[in-house]
Every structure is written in structure tokens, then in C-alpha cells.
KELUMPA-36359 format. One record per residue: residue in one letter; x, y, z of N, C-alpha, C in turn. Coordinates in Angstrom, 1 decimal. Each point is the difference from the previous one (the first is absolute). Example, Ala and Ser with C-alpha at 12.3 -4.5 7.8 and 13.67 -1.06 7.14 Angstrom:
2
ATOM rest    n_x    n_y    n_z   ca_x   ca_y   ca_z    c_x    c_y    c_z
ATOM    A   13.2   -5.7    7.8   -0.9    1.2    0.0    0.9    1.2    0.0
ATOM    S   -0.4    1.1   -0.7    0.9    1.1    0.0   -0.8    1.1    0.8
! end
This chain:
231
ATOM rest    n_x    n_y    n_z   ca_x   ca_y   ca_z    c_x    c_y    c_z
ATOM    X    0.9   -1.2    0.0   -0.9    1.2    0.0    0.9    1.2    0.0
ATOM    X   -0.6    1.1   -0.7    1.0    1.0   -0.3   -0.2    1.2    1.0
ATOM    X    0.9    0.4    0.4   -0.4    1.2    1.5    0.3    1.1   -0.5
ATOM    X   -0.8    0.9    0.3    0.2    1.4   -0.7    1.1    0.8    0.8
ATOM    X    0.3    0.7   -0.9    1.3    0.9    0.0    0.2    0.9    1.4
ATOM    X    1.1   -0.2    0.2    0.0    0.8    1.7    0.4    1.6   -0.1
ATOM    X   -0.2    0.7    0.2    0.3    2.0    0.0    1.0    0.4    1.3
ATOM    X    0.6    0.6   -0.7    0.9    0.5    1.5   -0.9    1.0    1.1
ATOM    X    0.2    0.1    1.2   -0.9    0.0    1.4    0.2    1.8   -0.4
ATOM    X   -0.7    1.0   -0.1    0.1    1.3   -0.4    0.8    0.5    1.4
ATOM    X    0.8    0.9   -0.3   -0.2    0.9    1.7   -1.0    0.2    0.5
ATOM    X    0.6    0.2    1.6   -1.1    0.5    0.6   -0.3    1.5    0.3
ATOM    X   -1.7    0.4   -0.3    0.1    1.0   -0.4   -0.1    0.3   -1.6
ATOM    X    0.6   -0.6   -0.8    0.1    0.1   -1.4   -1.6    0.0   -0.5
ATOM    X    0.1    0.4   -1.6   -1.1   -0.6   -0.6    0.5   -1.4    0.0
ATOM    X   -1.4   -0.7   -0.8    0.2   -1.0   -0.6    0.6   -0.7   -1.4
ATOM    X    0.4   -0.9   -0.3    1.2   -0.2   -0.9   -1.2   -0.1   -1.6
ATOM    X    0.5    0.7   -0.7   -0.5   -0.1   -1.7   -0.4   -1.3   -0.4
ATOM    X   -0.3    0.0   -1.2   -0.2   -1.6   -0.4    1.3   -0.7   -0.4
ATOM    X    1.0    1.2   -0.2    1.7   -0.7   -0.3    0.5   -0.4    0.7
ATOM    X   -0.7    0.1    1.4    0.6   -0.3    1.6    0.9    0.8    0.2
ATOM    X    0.2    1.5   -0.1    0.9    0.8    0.7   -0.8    0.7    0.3
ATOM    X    0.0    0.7    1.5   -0.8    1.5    0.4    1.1    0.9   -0.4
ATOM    X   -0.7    1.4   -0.5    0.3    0.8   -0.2    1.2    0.9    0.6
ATOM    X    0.8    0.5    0.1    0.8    0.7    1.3   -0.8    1.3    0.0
ATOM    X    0.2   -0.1    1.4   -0.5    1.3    0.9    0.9    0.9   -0.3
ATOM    X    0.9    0.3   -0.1    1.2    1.0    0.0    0.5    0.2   -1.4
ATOM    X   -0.3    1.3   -0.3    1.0    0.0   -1.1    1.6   -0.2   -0.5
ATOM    X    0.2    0.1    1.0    1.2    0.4    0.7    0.8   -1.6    0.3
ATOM    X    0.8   -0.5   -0.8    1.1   -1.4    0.6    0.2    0.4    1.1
ATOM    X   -0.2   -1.1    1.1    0.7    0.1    1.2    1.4    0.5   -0.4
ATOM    X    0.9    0.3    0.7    1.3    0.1    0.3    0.3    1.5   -1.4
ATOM    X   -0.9    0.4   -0.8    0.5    1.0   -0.7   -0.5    1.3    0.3
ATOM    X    0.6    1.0    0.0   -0.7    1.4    0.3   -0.7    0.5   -1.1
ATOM    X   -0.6    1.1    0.8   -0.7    0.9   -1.6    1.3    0.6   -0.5
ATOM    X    0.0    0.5   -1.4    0.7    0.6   -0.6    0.1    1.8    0.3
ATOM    X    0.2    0.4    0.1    0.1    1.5    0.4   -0.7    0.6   -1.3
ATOM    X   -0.8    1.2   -0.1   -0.4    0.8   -1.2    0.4    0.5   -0.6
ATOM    X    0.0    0.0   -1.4    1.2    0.4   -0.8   -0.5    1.8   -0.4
ATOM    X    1.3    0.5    0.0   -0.2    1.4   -0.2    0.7    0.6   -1.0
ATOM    X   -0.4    0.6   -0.9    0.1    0.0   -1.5    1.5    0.7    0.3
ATOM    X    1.2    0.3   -0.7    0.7    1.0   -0.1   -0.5    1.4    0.2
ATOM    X    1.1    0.7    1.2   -0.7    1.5   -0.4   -1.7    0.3    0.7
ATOM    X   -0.1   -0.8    0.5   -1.2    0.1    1.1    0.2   -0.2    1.5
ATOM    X   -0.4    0.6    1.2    0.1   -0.8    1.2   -0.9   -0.1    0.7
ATOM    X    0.4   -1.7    0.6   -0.9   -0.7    0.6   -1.4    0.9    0.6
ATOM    X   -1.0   -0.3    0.3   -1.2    0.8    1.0    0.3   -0.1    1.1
ATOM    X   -0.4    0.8    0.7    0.0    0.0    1.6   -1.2    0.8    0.6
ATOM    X   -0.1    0.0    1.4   -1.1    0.2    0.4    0.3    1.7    0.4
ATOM    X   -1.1    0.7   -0.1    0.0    1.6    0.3   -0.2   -0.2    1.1
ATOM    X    0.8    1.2    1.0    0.3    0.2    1.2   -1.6    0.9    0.6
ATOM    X   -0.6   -0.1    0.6   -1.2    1.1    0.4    0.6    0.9    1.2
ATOM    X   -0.5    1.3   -1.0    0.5    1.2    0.6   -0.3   -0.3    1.7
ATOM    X    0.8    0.9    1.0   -0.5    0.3    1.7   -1.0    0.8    0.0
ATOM    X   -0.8   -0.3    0.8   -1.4    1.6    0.3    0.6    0.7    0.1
ATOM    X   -0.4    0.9    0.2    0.4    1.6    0.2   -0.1    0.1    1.5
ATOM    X    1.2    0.5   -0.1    0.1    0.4    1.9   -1.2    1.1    0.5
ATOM    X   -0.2   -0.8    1.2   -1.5    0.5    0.5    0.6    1.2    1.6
ATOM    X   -0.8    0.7    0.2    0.3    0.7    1.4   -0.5   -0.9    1.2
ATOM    X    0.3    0.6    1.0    0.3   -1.2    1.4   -2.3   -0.1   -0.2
ATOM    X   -0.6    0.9   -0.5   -1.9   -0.1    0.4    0.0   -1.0   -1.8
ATOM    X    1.0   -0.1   -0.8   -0.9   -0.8   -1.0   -0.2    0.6   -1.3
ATOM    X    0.4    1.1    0.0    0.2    0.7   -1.0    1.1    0.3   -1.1
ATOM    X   -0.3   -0.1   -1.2    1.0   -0.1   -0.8    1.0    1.5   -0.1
ATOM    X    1.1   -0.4    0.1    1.3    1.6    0.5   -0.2    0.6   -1.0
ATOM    X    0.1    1.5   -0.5    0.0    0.7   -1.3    1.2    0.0   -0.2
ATOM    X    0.1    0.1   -1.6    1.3   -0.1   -0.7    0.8    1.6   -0.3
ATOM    X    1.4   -0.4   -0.1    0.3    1.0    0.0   -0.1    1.3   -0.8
ATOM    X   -0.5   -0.8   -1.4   -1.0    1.0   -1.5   -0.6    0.3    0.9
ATOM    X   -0.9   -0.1    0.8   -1.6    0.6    0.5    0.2    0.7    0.8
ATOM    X    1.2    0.1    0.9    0.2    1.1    1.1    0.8    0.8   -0.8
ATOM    X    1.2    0.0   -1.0    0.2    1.2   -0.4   -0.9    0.6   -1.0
ATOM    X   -0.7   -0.4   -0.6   -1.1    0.4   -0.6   -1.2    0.9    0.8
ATOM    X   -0.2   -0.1    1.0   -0.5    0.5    1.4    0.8    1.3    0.5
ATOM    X    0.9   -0.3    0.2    1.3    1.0    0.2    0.1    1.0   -1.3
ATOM    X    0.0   -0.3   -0.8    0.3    1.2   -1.2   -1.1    0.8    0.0
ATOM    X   -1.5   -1.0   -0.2   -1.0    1.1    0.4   -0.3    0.9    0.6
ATOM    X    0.4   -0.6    1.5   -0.3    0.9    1.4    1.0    1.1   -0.1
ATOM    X    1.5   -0.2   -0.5    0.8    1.4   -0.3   -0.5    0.5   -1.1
ATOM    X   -0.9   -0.1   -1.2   -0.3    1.0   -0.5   -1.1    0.3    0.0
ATOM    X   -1.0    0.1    0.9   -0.8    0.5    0.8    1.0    1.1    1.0
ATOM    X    1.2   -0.4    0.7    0.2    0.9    1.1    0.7    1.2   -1.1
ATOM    X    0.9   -0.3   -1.1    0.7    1.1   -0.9   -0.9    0.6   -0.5
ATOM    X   -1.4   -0.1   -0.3   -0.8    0.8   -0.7   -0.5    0.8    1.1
ATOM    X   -0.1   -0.4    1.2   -0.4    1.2    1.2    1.2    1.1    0.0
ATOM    X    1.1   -0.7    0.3    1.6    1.0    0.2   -0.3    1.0   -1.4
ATOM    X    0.3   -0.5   -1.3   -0.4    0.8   -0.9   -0.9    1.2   -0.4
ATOM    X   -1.3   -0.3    0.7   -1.3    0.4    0.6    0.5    1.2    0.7
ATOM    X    0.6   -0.1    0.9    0.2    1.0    1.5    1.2    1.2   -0.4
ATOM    X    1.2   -1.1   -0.5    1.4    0.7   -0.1    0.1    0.6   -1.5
ATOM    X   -0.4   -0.6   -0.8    0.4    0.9   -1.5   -0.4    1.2    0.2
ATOM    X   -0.8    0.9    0.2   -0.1    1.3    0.0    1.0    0.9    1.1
ATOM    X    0.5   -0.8    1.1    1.1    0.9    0.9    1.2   -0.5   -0.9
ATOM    X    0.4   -1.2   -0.6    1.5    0.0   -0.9   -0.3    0.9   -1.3
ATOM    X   -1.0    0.4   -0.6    0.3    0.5   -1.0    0.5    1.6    0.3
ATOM    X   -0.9    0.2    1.1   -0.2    1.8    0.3    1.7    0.0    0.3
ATOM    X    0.9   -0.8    0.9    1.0    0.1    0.3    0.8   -0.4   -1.4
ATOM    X    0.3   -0.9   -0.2    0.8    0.1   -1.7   -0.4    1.1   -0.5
ATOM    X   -1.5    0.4   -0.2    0.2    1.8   -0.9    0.7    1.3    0.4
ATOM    X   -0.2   -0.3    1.9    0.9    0.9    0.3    1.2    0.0   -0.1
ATOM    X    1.0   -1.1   -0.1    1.7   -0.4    0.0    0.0    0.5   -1.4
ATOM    X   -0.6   -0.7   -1.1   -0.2    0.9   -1.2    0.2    1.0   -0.7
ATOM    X   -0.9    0.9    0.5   -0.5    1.3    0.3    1.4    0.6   -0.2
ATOM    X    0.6   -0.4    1.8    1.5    0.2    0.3    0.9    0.3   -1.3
ATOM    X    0.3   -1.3   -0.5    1.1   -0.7   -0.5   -0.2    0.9   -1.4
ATOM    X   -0.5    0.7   -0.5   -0.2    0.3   -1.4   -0.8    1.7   -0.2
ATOM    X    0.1    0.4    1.3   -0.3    2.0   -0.1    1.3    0.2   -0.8
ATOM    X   -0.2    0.9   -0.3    0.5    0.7   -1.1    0.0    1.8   -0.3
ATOM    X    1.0    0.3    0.0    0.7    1.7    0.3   -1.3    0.7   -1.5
ATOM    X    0.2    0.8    0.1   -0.7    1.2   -1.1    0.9   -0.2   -1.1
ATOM    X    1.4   -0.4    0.0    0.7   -0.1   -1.4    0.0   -1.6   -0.4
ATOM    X   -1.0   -0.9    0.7   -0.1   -1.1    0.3    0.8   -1.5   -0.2
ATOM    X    0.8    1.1    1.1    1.4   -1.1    0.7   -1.1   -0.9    0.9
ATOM    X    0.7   -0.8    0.5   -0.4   -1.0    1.3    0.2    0.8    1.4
ATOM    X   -1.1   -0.4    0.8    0.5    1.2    1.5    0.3   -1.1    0.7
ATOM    X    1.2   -0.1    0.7    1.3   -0.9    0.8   -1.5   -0.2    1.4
ATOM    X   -0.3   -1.2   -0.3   -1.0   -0.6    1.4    0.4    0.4    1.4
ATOM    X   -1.0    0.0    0.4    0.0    0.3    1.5    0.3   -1.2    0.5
ATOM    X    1.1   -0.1    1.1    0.3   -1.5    0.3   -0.7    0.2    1.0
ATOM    X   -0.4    0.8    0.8   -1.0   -0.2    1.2   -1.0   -0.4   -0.4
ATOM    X   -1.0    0.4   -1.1   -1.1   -0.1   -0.2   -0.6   -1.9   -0.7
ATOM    X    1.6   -0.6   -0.8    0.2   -1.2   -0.8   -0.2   -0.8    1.8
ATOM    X    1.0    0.8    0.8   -0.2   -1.0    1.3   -1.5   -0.6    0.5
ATOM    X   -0.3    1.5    0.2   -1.3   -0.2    0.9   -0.9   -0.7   -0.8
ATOM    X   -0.2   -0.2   -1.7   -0.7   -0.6   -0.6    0.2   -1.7   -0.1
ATOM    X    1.1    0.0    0.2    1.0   -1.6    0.4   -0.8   -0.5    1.4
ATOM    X    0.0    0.5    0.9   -0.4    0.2    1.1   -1.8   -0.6    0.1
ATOM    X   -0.2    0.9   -0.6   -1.8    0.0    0.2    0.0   -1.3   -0.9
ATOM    X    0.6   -0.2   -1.4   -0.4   -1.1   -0.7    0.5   -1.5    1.1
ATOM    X    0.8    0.2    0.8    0.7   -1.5    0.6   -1.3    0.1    1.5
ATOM    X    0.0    1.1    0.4   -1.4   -0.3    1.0   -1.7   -0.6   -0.5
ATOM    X    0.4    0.7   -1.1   -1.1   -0.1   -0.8   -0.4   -1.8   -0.6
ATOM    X    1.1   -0.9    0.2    0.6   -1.4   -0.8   -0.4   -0.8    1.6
ATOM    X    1.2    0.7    1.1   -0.8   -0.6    1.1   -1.3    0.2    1.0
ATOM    X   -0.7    1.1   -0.5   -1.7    0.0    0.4   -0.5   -1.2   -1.1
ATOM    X    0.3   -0.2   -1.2   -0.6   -0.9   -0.7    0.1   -1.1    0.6
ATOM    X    1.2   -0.8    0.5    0.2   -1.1    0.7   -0.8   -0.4    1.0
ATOM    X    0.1    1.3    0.9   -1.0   -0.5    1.4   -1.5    0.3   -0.4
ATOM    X   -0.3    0.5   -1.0   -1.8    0.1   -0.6    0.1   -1.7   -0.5
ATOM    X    1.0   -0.7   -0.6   -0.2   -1.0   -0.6    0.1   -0.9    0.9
ATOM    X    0.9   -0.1    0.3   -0.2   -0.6    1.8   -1.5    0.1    0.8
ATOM    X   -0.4    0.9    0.1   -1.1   -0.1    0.7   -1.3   -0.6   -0.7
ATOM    X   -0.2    0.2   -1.5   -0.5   -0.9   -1.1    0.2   -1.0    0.3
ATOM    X    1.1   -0.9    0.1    0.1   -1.3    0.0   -0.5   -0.5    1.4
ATOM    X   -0.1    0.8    1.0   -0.4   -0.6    1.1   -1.4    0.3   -0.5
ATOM    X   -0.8    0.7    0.1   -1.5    0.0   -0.5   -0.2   -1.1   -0.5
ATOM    X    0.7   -0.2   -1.1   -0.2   -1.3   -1.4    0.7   -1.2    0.7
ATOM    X    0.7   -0.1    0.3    0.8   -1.8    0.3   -0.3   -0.5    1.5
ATOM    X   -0.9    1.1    0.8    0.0   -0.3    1.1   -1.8    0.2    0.4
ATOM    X   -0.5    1.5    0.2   -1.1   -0.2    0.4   -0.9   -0.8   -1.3
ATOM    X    0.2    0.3   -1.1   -1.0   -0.5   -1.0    0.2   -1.4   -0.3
ATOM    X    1.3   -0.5    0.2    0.4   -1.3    0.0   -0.6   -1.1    1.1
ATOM    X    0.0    0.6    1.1   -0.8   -0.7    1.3   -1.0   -0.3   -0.3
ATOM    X   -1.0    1.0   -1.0   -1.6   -0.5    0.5   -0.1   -1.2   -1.0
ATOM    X    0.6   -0.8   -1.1   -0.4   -0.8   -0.4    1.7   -0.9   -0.3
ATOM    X    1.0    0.0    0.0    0.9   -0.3   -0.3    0.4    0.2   -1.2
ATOM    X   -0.6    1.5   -1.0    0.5   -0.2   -1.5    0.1    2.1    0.0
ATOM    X    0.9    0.0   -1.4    0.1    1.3   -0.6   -0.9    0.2   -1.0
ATOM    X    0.1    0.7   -0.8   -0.5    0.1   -1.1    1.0   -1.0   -1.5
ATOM    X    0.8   -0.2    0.3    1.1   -0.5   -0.3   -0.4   -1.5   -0.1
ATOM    X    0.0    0.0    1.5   -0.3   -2.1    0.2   -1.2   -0.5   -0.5
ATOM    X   -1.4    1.0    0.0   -0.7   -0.3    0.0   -0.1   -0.3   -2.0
ATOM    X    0.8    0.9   -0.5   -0.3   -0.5   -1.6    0.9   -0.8    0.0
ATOM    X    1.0    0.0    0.3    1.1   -1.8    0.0   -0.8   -1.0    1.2
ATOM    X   -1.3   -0.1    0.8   -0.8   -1.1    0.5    1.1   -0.6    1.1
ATOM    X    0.8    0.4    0.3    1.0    0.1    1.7   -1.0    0.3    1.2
ATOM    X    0.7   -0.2    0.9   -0.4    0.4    1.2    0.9    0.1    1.0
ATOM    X    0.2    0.6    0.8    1.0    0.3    1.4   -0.8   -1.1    1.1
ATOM    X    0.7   -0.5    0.8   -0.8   -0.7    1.1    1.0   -0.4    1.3
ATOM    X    0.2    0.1    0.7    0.5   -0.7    1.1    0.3   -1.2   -0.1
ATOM    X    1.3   -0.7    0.5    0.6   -1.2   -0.2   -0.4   -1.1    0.7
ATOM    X   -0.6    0.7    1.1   -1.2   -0.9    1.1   -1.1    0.4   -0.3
ATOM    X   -0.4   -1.5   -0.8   -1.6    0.5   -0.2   -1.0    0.0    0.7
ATOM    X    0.2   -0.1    1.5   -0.6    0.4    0.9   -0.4    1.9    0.2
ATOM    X    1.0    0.6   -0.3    0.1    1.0    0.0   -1.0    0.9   -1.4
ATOM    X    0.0    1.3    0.5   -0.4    1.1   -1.2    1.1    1.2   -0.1
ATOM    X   -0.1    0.4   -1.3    0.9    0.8   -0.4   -0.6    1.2    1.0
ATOM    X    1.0    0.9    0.4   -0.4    1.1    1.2    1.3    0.8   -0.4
ATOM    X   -0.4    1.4    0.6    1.2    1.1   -0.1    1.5   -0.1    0.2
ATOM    X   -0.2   -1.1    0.9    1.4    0.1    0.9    0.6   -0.8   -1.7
ATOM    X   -0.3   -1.1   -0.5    0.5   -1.3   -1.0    0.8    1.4   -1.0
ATOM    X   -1.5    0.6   -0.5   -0.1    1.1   -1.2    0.9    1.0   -0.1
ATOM    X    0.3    0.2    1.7    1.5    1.0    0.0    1.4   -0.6    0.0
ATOM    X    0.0   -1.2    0.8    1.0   -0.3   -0.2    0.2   -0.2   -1.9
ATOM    X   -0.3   -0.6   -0.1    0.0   -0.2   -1.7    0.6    1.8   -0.5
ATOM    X   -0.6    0.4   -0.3    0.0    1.9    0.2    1.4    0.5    0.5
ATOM    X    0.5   -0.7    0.5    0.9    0.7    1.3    1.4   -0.7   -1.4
ATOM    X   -0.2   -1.2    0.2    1.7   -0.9   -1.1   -0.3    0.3   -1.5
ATOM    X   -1.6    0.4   -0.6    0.1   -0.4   -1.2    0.3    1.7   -0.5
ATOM    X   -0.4    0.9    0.6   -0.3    1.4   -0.6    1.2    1.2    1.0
ATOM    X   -0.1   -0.3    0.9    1.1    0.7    0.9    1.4   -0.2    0.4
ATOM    X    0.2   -1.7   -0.1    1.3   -0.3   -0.2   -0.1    0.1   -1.2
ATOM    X   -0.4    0.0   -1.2    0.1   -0.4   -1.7    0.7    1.8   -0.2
ATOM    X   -0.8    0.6    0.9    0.3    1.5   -0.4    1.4    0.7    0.4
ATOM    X    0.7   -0.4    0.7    1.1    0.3    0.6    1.1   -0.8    0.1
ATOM    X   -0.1   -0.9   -0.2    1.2   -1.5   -0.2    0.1    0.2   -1.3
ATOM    X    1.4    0.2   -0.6   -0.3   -0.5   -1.7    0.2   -1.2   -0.2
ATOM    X   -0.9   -0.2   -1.2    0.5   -1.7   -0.4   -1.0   -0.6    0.9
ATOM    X   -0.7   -0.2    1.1   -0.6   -0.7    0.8   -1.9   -0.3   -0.3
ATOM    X    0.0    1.1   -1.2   -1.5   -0.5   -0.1   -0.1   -1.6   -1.5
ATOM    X    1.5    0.4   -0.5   -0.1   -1.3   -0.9    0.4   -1.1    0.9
ATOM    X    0.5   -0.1    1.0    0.4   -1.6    0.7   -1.6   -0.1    0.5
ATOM    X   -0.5    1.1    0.6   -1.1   -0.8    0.8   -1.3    0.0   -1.1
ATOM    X    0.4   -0.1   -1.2   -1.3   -0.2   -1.3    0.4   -1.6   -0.5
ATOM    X    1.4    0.1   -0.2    0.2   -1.1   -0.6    0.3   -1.2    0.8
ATOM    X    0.1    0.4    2.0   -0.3   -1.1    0.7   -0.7   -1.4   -0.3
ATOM    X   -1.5    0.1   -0.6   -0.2   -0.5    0.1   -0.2   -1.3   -1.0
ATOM    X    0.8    0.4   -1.1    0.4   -1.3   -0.7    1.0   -1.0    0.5
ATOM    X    0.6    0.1    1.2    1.0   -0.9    0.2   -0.7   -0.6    1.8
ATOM    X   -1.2    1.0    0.6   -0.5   -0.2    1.1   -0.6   -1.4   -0.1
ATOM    X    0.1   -0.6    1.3   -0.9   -1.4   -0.1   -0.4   -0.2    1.7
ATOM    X   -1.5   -0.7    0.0   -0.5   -0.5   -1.2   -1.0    1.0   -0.2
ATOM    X   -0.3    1.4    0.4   -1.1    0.5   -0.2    0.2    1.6   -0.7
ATOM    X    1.2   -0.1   -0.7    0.4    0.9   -1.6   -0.3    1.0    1.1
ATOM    X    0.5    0.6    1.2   -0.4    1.2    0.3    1.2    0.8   -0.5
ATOM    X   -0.4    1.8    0.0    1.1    0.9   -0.4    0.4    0.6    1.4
ATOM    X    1.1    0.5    0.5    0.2    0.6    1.1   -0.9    1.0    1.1
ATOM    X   -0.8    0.8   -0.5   -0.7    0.2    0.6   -1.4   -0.4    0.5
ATOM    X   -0.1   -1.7   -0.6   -0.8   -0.9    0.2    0.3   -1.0    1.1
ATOM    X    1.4    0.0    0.4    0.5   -0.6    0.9    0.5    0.9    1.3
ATOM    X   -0.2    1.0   -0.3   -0.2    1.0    1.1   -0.9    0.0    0.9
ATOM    X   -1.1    0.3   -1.2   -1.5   -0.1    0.4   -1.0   -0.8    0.6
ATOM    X    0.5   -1.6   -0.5   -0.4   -1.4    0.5   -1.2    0.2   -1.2
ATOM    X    0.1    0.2   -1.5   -1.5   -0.1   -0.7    0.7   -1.1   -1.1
ATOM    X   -0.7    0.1   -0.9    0.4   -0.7   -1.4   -1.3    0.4   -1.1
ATOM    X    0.4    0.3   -0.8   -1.0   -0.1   -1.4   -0.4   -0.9   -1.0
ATOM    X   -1.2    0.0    0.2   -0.6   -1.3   -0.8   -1.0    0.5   -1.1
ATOM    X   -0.4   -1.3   -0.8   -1.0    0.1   -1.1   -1.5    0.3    0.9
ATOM    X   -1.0    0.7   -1.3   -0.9   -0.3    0.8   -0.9    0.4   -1.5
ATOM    X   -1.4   -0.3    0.3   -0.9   -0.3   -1.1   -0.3    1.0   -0.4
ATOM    X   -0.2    1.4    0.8   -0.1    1.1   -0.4    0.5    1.1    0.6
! end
């Protein structure tokens, strides 16, 4: 009697064996050989994975820090708001004095020689024009305290911040922006800036190398920082 044909026992786990009696292999892949690596044409290189940017550094309440475009952009404005008041006030006392020094410098005899200047008179006009430079200082001074301090306190912005969308705020967000913050700020940014030379650009460009909360010098005086804000 004739016994029918025996099949090899499949793995276990495996499918089951074809009608040729071999199961299929599971693996593409021969045991003991690797994949081949991907071939990369000449003059091309390999892919790799893109790195995802960091957030954006946040202030200690959660808010995103403003950039340094957006505060000097803020800054340019707010000083040309304060130059158009100085302009406003002082062009009419520097012109009347330049017409007088003028005036001076260019009379003229009846056979119309030049008449030799009054050095007293060039003085005293030297004089009124340099008093005249520092009354502008302390009117602009007192400007900036009005503007960077009382108007700055009631909301934390200028006219400035408010169209670059900044805000001033205290470093403890527990806290509110208050007089005392608004002067000190006032006191390093506009009073030392005014009398130190050189010291209003360190304490501007502070804050590109400051970490981690980009403050500028008179933000670390003050205990504030400046942030984005929606409006």
C-alpha cells in the first residue's frame, strides 16, 4: 500500500507550507545578512532629519520676551516724538540767537568794509546759546520723566511700545509696574545715558548677550523685563 508523501513540520508561528512543501519566508532579509545602506546618487547628500527650532524665551509670568527689532523700533519712535517737542519749543530761541551772532559777524561801515565784531557781544551770545542747549536738556529730562515714568506706569507702554505691541512689566509677576520700577528705569536709561558718554549704547545693546530674560541695563536696575503682548 502506497503512503502518502510526508511535508516538512512548518515553523512555529509560520504560515503553512505551499503545495511545493516550502512555507514562504517571513523575512526578507537572509538571516546573517544586513540591509544594504541607500545608495546616494553622486553630488547629492544623504537626508537627514530637520532639527525643530526652541520656543521662544518666555518671561518668568509666561510671556513671550520682545525682540530686539521691536524695542528699538519703540525707541526710535518715542525719541522722535521727544525731538519734535525740543524742535517745537527751541527752534525759535536758536534761530533769534544765530540771527543775532550773524547780524554781528557781517555789519558793515558806510564805505562797506566789514565792522571788526564785538568780542563781548559774540561772547555773551555763545553764552545764552550754551545755556540756552542746557535748559533744553533739563526740559527734555523732565519730558522723559512725564513719558517713561508717570505715563509709562499707568499701563506699562509708550506710545512707542504700544505700536511695536511690547509692554514693560515687573520681573515678579506678582508685582505691578509702579513709580518707584518707572524711575528707576528713568534714572540708568535717560540720566546716566545723558551724562556718561558711550553708556547709553552698552545699556541698549545689553540685551542681546543678557540671559535668560534679554534684559537692557536699566531693566536690571529696575527688576522689569519687556514682553510681547496682543495689543
Amino acid at each position: 500500500m502506497t503512503q502518502p508523501p510526508s511535508y516538512p513540520t512548518p515553523p512555529a508561528g509560520g504560515p503553512p507550507p505551499t503545495a511545493g512543501g516550502f512555507a514562504p519566508p517571513t523575512d526578507p532579509t537572509p538571516a546573517g545578512y544586513a540591509v544594504p545602506p541607500q545608495y546616494v546618487p553622486p553630488g547629492h547628500h544623504p537626508p537627514y532629519a530637520y532639527a525643530v527650532p526652541p520656543p521662544p524665551p518666555l518671561a518668568p509670568g509666561g510671556q513671550p520676551l520682545a525682540t530686539f527689532a521691536d524695542r528699538l523700533l519703540a525707541w526710535m519712535l518715542d525719541t522722535a516724538i521727544a525731538t519734535g517737542l525740543a524742535l517745537l519749543l527751541f527752534m525759535p530761541v536758536f534761530l533769534v540767537i544765530w540771527g543775532n551772532m550773524l547780524t554781528e559777524m557781517t555789519r558793515t561801515n558806510p564805505d562797506g568794509t566789514l565792522v571788526e565784531p564785538d568780542p563781548g557781544k559774540l561772547i555773551s551770545q555763545f553764552a545764552i546759546l550754551w545755556l540756552a542747549e542746557f535748559g533744553l536738556l533739563l526740559v527734555m529730562l523732565a519730558f522723559y520723566w512725564l513719558y517713561h515714568v508717570e505715563y509709562l506706569k499707568r499701563g506699562g507702554q509708550t506710545l512707542g511700545k504700544k505700536a511695536m505691541k511690547i509692554r514693560v512689566i515687573p520681573l515678579d509677576p506678582s508685582r505691578t509696574l509702579d513709580r518707584r520700577a518707572a524711575g528707576r528705569r528713568w534714572l540708568v536709561q535717560y540720566l546716566a545715558g545723558s551724562f556718561v558718554p558711550g553708556f547709553s549704547y552698552v545699556d541698549g545693546f545689553w540685551q542681546l548677550w543678557d540671559k535668560p530674560w534679554q534684559q537692557c541695563l536699566h531693566d536690571r536696575f529696575a527688576g522689569t523685563v519687556v514682553v510681547k503682548v496682543a495689543a
